[in-house]
LUMTOR-380823 format. One record per residue (C-alpha): x, y, z; residue in one letter; residue number from 1. Coordinates in steps of 0.2 Angstrom, whole numbers, plus 2048, in hexadecimal, padded with zeros to 3 digits. Example, Ala and Ser with C-alpha at 12.3 -4.5 7.8 and 13.67 -1.06 7.14 Angstrom:
  px  py  pz res   n
 83E 7EA 827   a   1
 844 7FB 824   s   2
***
This chain:
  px  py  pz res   n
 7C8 ED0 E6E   x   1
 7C2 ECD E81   x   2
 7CE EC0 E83   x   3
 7DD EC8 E7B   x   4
 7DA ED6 E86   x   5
 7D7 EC9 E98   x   6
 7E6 EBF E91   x   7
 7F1 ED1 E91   x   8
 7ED ED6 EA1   x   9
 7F0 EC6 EA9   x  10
 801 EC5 EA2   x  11
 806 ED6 EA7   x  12
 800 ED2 EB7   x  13
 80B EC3 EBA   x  14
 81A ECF EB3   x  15
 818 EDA EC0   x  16
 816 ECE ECD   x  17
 827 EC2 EC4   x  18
 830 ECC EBB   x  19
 83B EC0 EB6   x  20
 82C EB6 EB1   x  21
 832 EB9 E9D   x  22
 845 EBA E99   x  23
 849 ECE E95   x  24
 84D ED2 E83   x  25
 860 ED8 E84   x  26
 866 EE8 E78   x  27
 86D EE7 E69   x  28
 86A ED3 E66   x  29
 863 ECC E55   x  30
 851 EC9 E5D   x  31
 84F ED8 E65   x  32
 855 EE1 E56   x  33
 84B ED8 E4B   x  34
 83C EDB E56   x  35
 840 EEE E53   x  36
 841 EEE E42   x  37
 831 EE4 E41   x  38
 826 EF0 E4B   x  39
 82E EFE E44   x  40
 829 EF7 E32   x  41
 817 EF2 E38   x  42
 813 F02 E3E   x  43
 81A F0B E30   x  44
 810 F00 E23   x  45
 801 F04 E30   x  46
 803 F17 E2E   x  47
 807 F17 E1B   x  48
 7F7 F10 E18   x  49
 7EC F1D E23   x  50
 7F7 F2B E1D   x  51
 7ED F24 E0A   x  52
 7DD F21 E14   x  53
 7DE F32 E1A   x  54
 7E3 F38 E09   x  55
 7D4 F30 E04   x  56
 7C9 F35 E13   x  57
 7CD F48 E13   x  58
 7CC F4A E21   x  59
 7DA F48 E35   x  60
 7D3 F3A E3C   x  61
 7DF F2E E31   x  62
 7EC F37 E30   x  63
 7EC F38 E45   x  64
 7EE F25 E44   x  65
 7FB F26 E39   x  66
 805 F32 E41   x  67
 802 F29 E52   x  68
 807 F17 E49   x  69
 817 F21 E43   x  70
 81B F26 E52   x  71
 818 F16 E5B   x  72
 822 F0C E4D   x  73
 833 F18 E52   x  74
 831 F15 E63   x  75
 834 F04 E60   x  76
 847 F06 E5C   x  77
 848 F09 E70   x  78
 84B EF6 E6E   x  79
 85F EF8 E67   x  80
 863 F05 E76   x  81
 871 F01 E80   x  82
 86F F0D E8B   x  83
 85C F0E E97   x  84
 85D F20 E99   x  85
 865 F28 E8C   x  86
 85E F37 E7E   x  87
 859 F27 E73   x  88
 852 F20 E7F   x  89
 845 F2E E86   x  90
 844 F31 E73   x  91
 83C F21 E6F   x  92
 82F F21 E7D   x  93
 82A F33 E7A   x  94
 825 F2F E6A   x  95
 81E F1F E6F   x  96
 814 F29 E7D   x  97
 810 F36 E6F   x  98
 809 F2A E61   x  99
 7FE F21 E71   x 100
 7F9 F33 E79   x 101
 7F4 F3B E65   x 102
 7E8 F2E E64   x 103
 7E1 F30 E72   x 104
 7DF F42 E72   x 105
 7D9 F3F E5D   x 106
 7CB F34 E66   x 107
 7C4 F3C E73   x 108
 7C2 F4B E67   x 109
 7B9 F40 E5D   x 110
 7AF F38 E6A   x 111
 7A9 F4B E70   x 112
 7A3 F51 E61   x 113
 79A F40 E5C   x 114
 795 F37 E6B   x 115
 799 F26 E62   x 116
 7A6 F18 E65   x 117
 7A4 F16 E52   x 118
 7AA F26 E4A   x 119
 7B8 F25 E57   x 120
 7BE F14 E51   x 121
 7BB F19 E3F   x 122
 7CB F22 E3C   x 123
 7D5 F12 E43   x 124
 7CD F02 E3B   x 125
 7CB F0A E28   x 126
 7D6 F02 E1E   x 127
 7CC F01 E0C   x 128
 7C8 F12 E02   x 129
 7B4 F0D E04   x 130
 7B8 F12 E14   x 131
 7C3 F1E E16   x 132
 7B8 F29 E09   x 133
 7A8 F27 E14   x 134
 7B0 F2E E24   x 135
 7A8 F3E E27   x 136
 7A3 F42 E15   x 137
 79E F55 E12   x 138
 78D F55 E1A   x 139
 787 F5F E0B   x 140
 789 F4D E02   x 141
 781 F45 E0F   x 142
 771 F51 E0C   x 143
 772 F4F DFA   x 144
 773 F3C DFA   x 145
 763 F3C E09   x 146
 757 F46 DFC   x 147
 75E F3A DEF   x 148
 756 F2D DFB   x 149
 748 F36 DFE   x 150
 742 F39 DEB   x 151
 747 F27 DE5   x 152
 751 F17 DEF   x 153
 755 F11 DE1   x 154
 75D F1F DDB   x 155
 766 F22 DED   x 156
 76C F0F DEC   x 157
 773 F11 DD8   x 158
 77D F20 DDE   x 159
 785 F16 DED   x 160
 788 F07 DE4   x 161
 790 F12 DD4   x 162
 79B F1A DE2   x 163
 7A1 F0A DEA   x 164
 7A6 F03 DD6   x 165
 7AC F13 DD2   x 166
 7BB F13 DE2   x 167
 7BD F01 DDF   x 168
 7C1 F05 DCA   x 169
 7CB F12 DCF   x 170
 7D7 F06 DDA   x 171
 7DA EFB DCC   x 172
 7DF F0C DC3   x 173
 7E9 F0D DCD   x 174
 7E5 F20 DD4   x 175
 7EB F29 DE1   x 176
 7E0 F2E DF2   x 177
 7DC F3F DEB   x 178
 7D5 F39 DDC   x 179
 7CE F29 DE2   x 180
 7C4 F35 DF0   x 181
 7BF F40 DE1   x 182
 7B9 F33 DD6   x 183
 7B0 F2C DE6   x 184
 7A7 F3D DE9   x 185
 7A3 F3E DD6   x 186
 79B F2C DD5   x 187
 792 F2E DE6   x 188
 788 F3F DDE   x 189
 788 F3E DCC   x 190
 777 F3B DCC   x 191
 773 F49 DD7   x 192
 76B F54 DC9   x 193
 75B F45 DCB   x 194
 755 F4F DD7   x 195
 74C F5C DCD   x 196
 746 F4F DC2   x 197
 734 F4F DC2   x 198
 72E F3C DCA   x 199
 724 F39 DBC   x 200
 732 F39 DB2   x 201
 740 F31 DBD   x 202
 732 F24 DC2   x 203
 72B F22 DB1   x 204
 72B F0E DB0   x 205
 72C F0E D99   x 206
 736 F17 D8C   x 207
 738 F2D D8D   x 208
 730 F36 D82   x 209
 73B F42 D77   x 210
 736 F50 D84   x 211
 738 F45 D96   x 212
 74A F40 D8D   x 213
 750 F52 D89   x 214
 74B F56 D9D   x 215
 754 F47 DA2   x 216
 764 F4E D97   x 217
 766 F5D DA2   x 218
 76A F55 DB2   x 219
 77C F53 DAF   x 220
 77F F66 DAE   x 221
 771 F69 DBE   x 222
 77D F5D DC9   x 223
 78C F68 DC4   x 224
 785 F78 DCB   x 225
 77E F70 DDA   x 226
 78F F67 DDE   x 227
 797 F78 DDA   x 228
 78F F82 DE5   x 229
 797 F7A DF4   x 230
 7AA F7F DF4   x 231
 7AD F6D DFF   x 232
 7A5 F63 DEE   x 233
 7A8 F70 DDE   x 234
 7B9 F66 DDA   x 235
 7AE F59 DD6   x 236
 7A2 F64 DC9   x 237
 7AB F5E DB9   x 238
 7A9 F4E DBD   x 239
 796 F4D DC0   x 240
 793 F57 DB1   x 241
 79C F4C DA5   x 242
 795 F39 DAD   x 243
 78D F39 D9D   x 244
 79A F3C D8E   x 245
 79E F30 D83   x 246
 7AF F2C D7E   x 247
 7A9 F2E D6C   x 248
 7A3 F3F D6E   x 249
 790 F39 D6E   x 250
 78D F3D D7F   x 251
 786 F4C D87   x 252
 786 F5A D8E   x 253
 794 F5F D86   x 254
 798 F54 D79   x 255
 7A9 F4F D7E   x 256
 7B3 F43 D79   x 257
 7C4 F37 D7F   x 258
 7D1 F40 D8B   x 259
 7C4 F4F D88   x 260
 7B9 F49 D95   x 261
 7BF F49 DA7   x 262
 7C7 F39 DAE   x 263
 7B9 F39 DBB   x 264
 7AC F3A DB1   x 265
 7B3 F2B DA7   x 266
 7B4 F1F DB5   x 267
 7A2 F26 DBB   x 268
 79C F24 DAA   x 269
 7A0 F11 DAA   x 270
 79C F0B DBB   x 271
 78B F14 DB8   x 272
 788 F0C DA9   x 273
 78B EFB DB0   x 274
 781 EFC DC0   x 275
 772 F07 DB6   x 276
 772 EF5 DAB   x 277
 776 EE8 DB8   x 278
 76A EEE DC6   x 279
 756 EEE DC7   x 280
 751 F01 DC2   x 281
 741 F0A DC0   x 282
 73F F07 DAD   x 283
 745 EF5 DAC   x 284
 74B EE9 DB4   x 285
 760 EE5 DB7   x 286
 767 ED8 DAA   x 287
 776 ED3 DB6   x 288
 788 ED3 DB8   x 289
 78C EC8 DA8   x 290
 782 ED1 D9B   x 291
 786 EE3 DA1   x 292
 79A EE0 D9F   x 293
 796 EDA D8D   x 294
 78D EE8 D86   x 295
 79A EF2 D90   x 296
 7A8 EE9 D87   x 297
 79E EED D78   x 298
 79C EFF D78   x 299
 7AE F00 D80   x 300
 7B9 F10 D75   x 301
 7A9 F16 D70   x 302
 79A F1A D7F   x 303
 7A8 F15 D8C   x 304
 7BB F17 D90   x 305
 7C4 F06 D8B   x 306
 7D0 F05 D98   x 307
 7C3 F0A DA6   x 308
 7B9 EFA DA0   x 309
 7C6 EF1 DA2   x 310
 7C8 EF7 DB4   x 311
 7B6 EF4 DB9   x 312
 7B5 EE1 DAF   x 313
 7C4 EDD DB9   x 314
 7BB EE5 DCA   x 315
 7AB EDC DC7   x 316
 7B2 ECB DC2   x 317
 7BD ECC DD4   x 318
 7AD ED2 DDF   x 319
 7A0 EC7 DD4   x 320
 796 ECD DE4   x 321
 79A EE0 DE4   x 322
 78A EEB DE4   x 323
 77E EDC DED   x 324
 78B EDC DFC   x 325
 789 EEA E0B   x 326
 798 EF8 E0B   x 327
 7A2 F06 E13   x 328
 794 F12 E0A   x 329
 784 F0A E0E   x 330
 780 F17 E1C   x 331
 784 F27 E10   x 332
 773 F33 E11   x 333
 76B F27 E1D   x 334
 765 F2E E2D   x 335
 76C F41 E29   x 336
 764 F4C E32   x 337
 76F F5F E34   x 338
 763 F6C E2E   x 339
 770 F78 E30   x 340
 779 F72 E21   x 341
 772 F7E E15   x 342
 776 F8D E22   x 343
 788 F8B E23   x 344
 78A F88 E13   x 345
 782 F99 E0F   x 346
 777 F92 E01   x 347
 76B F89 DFB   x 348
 770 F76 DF7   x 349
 761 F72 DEE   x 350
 75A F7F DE4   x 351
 74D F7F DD8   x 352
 753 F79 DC8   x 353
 74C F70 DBA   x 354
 752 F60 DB3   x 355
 75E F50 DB9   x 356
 762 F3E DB5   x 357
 75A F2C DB0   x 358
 76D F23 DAE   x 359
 76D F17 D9D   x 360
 75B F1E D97   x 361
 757 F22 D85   x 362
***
């Protein structure tokens, strides 16, 4: 990058000084058209993809990169003027100067709020939906997933590696940004219920009794109201509620079964099932990538949507890595420190409730 940027400068330094140091590109002729046409299509590949990422995000900082690329992409049709100082002309470099001055502007707010390069840069390098969902997440997810950490790491990493499937299972769905951020959110607190759970229970190492499994049953419905009483997370609700329906109908709290259950839920459901089997948890240890797919496959039109197995087998067999590897989502929870998160959302986030989750227990 440092010697991109030396080699610049020195070569608009020896323009200045020579301007005839470089042959000028005339109007109107094929290169300079088709150097138009190619910045104009670069660019405009460039702010689709944030205009997604923001979609994604929910939130401006993408979609101020992707207005800026627009903007910087139609300036570049100042190339097939005739004329240097006519309406097209100043047209072209106004919105060249726009794009360039929005994204300025976009990150020095940024930059004051935040005082780091990093959430400045953000917005502008995200280009997978990992990423664009972790940019500024809600804090009250943020809080949520720290006392997850706090109660139980392993229960804090399941959630993050679930989340991470989930977004990637949803892209071979093919959904769209708003449904591939909700199902993100979903995944990332499905198990947020856990933290009522009593850590005898949730720690317990052997099988639940009867009793410990009927407390464990209630966690689906316990994340629902927590989820819900945040008006930034409540679209989500159904979703964490039904993470453990079966397609069959054996699944609970509801009992519901095939189309019946939410399509978040049914992609949750799946990829919590497989990491819950493939990873190392409190009560045994993980049996691996290869064996959970199969009793996947297995169960598959009965415990879990068919065509969501699919999805994930086709995921996991592309990223034979995914889960062990660092991601976008790594850092949600982790040094969260606003204590004013429960005062402005005028409630309580965690209130005392009774119950929550233990995943693919008895």
């Amino acid at each position: 990058m440092v010697v991109w940027l030396v080699a610049i400068n020195v070569l608009a330094a020896a323009l200045l000084i020579d301007v005839d140091l470089l042959p000028s590109p005339t109007p109107r002729q094929p290169f300079t058209m088709t150097v138009a046409v190619l910045s104009f299509l670069g660019c405009a590949a460039l702010s689709r993809r944030h205009l997604r990422m923001a979609r994604i995000a929910g939130r401006p900082g993408p979609l101020v990169v992707a207005l800026g690329c627009g903007f910087v992409g139609a300036s570049a049709f100042v190339w097939l003027s005739t004329a240097p100082y006519s309406t097209g002309f100043w047209t072209a470099h106004a919105l060249d100067i726009l794009g360039v001055l929005m994204a300025t502007v976009g990150a020095l707010m940024v930059y004051r709020r935040t005082g780091r390069v990093s959430e400045v840069l953000a917005p502008v390098l995200v280009t997978e939906p990992l990423g664009a969902l972790e940019i500024r997440l809600d804090p009250t997810v943020h809080r949520f997933v720290a006392d997850l950490d706090a109660k139980d790491r392993i229960t804090r990493d399941h959630v993050i590696r679930t989340a991470e499937l989930a977004v990637l299972v949803g892209e071979e769905l093919r959904l769209g940004p708003t449904s591939l951020r909700r199902v993100g959110l979903t995944a990332i607190l499905h198990d947020v219920g856990k933290l009522d759970v009593p850590d005898e229970i949730l720690n317990k190492p052997g099988r639940l009794t009867d009793a410990e499994f009927d407390i464990i049953r209630r966690h689906a419905a316990h994340g629902e109201r927590l989820v819900a009483m945040s008006p930034a997370l409540e679209e989500i609700a159904a979703g964490v509620r039904g993470h453990h329906e079966r397609v069959d109908g054996g699944g609970y709290p509801d009992g519901l079964a095939g189309d019946a259950i939410p399509h978040d839920a049914r992609i949750v459901a799946v990829c919590d099932a497989f990491d819950a089997m493939a990873n190392t948890r409190q009560y045994r240890d993980g049996m691996g990538h290869d064996k959970a797919i199969a009793i996947l496959n297995e169960h598959a039109g009965s415990h879990g949507d068919p065509v969501v197995v699919a999805a994930l087998v086709t995921v996991v067999r592309r990223n034979p890595q995914i889960g062990m590897a660092s991601s976008a989502l790594d850092g949600v929870g982790r040094g969260f420190d606003d204590e004013n998160v429960t005062r402005r959302l005028g409630c309580d986030c965690l209130p005392e409730l009774s119950t929550a989750s233990s995943d693919l227990r008895p």
